[in-house]
N, C-alpha and C positions, 0 to 999 in steps of 0.2 A: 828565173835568173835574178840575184839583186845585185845590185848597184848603189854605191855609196853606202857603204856600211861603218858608221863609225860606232867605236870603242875604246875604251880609255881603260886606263890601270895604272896604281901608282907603285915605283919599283924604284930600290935604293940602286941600281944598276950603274957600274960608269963607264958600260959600253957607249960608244956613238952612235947615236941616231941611225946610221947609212949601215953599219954592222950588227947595230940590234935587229933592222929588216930584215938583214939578209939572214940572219939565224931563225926570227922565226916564218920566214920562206921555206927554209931546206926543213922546217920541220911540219909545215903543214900540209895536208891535202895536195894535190895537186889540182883541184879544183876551186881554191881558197888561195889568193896572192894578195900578199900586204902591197898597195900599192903606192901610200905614202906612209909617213912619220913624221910626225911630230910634237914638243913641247908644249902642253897647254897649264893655263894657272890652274891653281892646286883646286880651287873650286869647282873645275869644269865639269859636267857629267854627261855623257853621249847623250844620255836620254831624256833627262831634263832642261838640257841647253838647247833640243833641238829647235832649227827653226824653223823647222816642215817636216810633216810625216806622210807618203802616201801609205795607201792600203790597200791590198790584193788577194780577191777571192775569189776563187773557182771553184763553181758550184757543179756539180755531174749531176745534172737530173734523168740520167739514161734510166734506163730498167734495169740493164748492168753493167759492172763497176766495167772500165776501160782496162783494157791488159797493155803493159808496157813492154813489148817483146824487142 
């Protein structure tokens, strides 16, 4: 499961904030919910601005691969 995922994108849009969410909610996943929005300087970039990154690996050293039923 992740948690706090930010991303960013620049768009000539002049939806509101609170209606741009809710559009792209009814279009994503249901496993995937925008849960804030908003306005960042033009400079910003998710990835580069970050100020923490953890990291997550799971290794399967079985004999064999685990079945997900």
């Amino acid at each position: 499961m992740h948690s706090g995922q930010i991303a960013n994108f620049k768009t000539e849009s002049t939806l509101d904030l609170k209606k741009m969410q809710k559009a792209f909610n009814a279009n994503l996943k249901n496993s995937i919910v925008i849960k804030g929005i908003e306005e960042v300087e033009e400079d910003f970039h998710a990835r580069y601005c970050a100020k923490e990154k953890t990291y997550r690996y799971i290794i399967n050293n079985s004999e064999f691969r685990k079945c997900s039923i």
